[in-house]
Structures are given as C-alpha cells and as structure tokens.
N, C-alpha and C positions, 0 to 999 in steps of 0.2 A: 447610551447603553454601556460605554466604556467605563466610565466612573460609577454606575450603576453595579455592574458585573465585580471592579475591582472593590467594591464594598459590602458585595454580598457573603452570607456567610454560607450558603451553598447556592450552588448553578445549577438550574434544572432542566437535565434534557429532555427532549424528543427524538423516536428514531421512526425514520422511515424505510418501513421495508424491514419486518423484524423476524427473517427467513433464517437459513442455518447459519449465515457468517455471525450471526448477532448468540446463538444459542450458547456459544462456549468459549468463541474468540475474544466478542468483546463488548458483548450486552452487561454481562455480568461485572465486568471493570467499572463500570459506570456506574454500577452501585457500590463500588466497595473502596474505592479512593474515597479520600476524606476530602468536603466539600463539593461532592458531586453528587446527583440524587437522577436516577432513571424517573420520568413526571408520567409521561406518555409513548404509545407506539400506535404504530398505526399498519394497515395491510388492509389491502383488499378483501380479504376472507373473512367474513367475522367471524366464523366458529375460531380461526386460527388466532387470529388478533387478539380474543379474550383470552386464549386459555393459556398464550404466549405472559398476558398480563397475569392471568391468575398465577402462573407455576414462577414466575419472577418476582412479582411482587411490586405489578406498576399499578398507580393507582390508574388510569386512564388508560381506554384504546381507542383507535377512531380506524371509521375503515377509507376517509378522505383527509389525504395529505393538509388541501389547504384546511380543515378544521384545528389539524394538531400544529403546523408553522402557524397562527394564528393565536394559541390558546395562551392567553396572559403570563400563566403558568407555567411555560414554556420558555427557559432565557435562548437556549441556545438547540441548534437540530443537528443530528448526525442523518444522514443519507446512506443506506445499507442495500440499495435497490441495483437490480441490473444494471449496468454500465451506460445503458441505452438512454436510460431516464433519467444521468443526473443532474443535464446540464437544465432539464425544464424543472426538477427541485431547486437545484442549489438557486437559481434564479428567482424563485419565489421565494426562497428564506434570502436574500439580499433584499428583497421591496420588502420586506415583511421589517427589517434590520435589524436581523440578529446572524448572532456569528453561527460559523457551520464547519463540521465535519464529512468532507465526500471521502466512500469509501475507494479502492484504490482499483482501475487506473480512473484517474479523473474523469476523464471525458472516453468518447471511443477515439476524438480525434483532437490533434494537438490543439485548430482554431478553434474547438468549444471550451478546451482549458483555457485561452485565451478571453474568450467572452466572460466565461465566471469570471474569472480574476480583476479583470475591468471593473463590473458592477460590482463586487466585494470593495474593490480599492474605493470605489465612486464615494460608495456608502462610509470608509472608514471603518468596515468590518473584518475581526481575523474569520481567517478560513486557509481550514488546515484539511489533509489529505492521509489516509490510513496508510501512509508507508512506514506502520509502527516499530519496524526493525532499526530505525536510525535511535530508540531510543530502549534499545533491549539490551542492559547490561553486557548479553555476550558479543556483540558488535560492537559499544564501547570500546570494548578489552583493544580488538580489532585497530579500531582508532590510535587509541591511547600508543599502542606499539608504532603503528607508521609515525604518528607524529611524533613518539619520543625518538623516532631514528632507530627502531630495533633490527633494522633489514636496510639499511642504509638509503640512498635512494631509490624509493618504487620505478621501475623500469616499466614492468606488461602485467597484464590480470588476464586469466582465463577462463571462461566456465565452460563443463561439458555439464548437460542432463541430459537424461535422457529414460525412457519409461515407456512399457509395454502399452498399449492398447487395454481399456478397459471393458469390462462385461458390459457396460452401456454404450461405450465405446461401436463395439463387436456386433450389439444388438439392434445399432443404426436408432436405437431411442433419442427421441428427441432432447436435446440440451442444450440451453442460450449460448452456453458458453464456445460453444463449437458450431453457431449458427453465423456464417461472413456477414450476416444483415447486421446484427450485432456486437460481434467480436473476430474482428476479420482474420487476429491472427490467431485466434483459437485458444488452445491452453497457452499458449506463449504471452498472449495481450493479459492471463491471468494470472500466469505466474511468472515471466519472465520482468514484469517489470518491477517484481521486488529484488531481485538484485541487479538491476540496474540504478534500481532507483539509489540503493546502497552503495554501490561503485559511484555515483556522483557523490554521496557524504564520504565515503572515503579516503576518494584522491580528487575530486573537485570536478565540475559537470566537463561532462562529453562534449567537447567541441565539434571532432569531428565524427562521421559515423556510415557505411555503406551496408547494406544486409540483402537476403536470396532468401524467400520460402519459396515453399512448395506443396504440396497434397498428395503425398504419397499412396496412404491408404485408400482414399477416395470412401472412407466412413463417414464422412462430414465433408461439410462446405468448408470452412476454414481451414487455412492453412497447417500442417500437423509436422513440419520440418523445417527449421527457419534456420540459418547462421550469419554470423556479424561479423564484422572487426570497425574499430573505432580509435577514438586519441581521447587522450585528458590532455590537462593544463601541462606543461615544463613537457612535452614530448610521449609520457606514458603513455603508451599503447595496450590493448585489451582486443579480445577476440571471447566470440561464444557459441556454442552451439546446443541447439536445442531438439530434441528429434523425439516425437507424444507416439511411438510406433517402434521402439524397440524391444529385442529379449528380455533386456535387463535396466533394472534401476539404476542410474549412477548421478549424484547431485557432486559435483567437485569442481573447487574454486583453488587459484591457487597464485598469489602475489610474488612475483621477483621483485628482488631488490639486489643492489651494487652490491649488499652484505649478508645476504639471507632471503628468505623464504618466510610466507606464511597460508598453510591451507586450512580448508575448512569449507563447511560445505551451507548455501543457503535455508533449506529445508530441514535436513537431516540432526538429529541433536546428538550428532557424534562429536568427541572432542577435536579442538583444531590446533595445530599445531605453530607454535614457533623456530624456525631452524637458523642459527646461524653460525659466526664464526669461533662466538664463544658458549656455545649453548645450546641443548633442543629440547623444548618445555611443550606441556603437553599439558593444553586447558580446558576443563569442561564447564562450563557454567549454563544452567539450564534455564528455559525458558519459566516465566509462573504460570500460574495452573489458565489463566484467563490471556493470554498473550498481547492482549492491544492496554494489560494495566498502567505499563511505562508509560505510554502513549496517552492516554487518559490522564494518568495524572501529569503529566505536561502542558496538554492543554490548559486544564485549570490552574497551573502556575499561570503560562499566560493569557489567561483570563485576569487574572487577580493582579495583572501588573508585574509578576515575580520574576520573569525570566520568559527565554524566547523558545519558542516551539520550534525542533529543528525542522517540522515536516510542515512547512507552510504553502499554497498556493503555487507559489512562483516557483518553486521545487518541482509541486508536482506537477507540474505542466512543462518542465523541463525533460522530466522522464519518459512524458507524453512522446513530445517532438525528438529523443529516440527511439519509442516502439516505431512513430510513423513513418523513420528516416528510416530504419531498416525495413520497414514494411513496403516501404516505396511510395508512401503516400502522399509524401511532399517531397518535393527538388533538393 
C-alpha cells in the first residue's frame, strides 16, 4: 500500500459519515488539493447519502460503511461519524489496510485510542487525526514565535471560554454531543480538545494534568463546566476553564514568557497578538474558506513519502489521555 500510494498520481478517498462537519469544513478540501479526489461517501440515509454526492460531486455513495472501506477504488477512508463509532470504523479500515483519517477526539476514551493505534501500527498503516489547527498557517505563526524565542522562555498558558446556553441547549432537544452515553464531557470533549490538542504542538505534550466538572445547568446529561490545570515539558505550567452556561462568549488564550506575551484566541478569527520587550505586533491571518485544507493537503504529502503529518495517531491519543485525566476517567 505504501509504495502503492507514494506512486500514485492521486489518492482517492472515502468518507464515512458525510453529516455537517464534512459540508464546509472539510469534505470539500478533499477535492480541491492537488492529488486528492473525494471517490465515495457513505451514510445511513440514502436520500441524504445521494444528494450529499450529487451537490459535491462524488461519483459514489453507499448507505454501508463496510461496502465503501472495501471498494477498490477507495485508497484511503476518513471517518466523520459521532465519536461513539469510531473505534468500530477505524478498525475495519486497518483489516481492510488502508490508511485512515479519524475525525477529532479519537476515541471517547484514551484506551480505544489506544487499540486503534496498535492495529494501524500492526498493519504498517498511517493514521492521522483531524486536529487540523497544527497545520493552519495562523498557529504556525504561533509556533514559529515560541520557537524563535519571541517571548523568551514560555513560563504558563491559559484559556478561559466560555458561552451562553443554546436555543437547543434551553429546549432540552436531543444532541449526541451532550448525551454522557456518548460524550461525557459534553461541548468540552468537542471543543476543548482542540486547544489542547494545540498546547501539546506548541510547547510539547502534557505530562502532567488534574481537572473538576460539573453539570450545572442540569440541560443535559454531560458535564457543562469543567476546569484544569496541568504541566508541559522544562516546568510550563497551563490552566483552563471552560463553562457551556454563561452570559457571555469569551475564547482567550494567553502565553507568558520570561520576555513577552502572546494571546489570541482558539475559535475566534480575531487578530493575535505579540507583546514584548522590543515590540507589540498585531497579526491576522485568516483561516481558508474549507478549514481542514492545510490538513488535507498534509496528508497527501505524507502519503506520497514527502513529509510527516504533524497530526498523527499517537498525538491524538495523547490529547485523548488529557480530556480523560481531567475528566477523571483514568488515575
């Protein structure tokens, strides 16, 4: 498959689960990098399955997963499905041996990232994870400043969010995503481990880590209030807090350093700032219209042999084993 893929002149995916994260995020990436070709999708619905094909322009849908991880035609599969189901995909696209895309958090729980990751290794296959912010131009930037030293040494990282209750929220309507069977920490297991996951490409994985939720509102089964504090490598320490039940929206991150400062916010596509002792620079660089395109076209670098994909496997399952350390789900 390896020398296969690195001499092909385009890779052709499959997605499974081609619900709204696929419509605008990152369905459309997959056709528009060069040497990448969307083959197949698949969903349960078939009205939805077709017309998801029709208005994109896949030639194939299937409404059974194991049809489309099976279909010749098919080099490689992204997984786009609830959290719940993706350690019984990604599983099948390892026996099947083709490389795979899960989207983000891996698993619901760190030991199912665990098990993917095994049988991908077993196999000799990549397998990569959608925590496609490690490769969005404007977290680069981000990069490029700690590691040239723009803020001297990183000391602590912060985040507060935090965001009112929504109309579905309010209306007690049913939502996977706030269901504990599912996603126990609720909006946090879905949005909070994209800047964590960040904070480990940043300043290098969380060693250590202790966290509190809670259920405030009592709208949902899942937790709707959670706070951290943790360590990185050389001593950096970090703290976060997260709370799906306030007045106001506030996404804000924010890096000491021995020499300066850098904020800026995960979500939000306001400009982020540089402060220090000779200087305060003020950067916007905006996401592209398809946001997982970075990401997409990474893969197919390394697919083709070119270079390494920062968001592999053993990453994300790294990020896992801190949603579940502050979740309290393991020692």
């Amino acid at each position: 498959m390896k020398e296969k893929l690195n001499n092909a002149s385009c890779i052709r995916w499959g997605i499974i689960g081609c619900g709204n994260v696929t419509e605008q995020k990152s369905g459309p990436a997959y056709q528009k990098v060069q040497g990448s070709k969307l083959m197949a999708v698949m969903r349960r619905d078939e009205a939805k399955a077709k017309d998801y094909a029709k208005r994109h322009g896949v030639p194939k849908y299937y409404t059974n997963a194991d049809n489309l991880i099976h279909d010749v035609e098919v080099d490689a599969v992204y997984i786009a499905t609830p959290t719940d189901s993706h350690k019984k995909y990604a599983l099948k696209v390892a026996a099947a041996g083709k490389p795979c895309c899960i989207e983000k958090p891996m698993a619901p729980r760190y030991e199912d990232c665990l098990v993917i990751v095994e049988h991908f290794k077993k196999k000799e296959l990549p397998l990569f994870v959608a925590y496609y912010r490690r490769t969005l131009p404007r977290f680069i930037k981000i990069k490029d400043w700690l590691d040239n030293g723009a803020i001297g040494e990183p000391r602590n990282i912060s985040w507060l969010y935090s965001c009112p209750a929504s109309g579905q929220d309010l209306s007690k309507e049913y939502n996977w995503r706030t269901d504990a069977e599912i996603a126990s920490g609720g909006y946090f297991d879905d949005l909070a481990c994209h800047g964590l996951d960040l904070f480990n490409f940043l300043l290098g994985d969380i060693t250590e880590v202790i966290g509190f939720s809670t259920n405030q509102q009592n709208l949902y089964t899942a937790a709707d209030s959670v706070s951290a504090i943790w360590k990185h490598p050389i001593g950096i320490t970090g703290s976060g807090i997260w709370n799906f039940g306030s007045f106001l929206y506030q996404d804000r991150v924010q890096i000491l350093g021995s020499e300066g400062s850098i904020k800026f916010s995960i979500f939000s596509h306001e400009p982020f700032v540089l402060e220090n002792k000779k200087c305060s620079e003020e950067v916007n660089i905006q996401h592209p219209e398809n946001i997982q395109l970075f990401h997409v076209k990474s893969m197919i670098a390394h697919l083709r042999g070119e270079s390494i994909h920062p968001s592999l496997g053993k990453s994300g399952a790294q990020a896992s084993w801190v949603m579940d350390k502050i979740m309290g789900m393991i020692a």
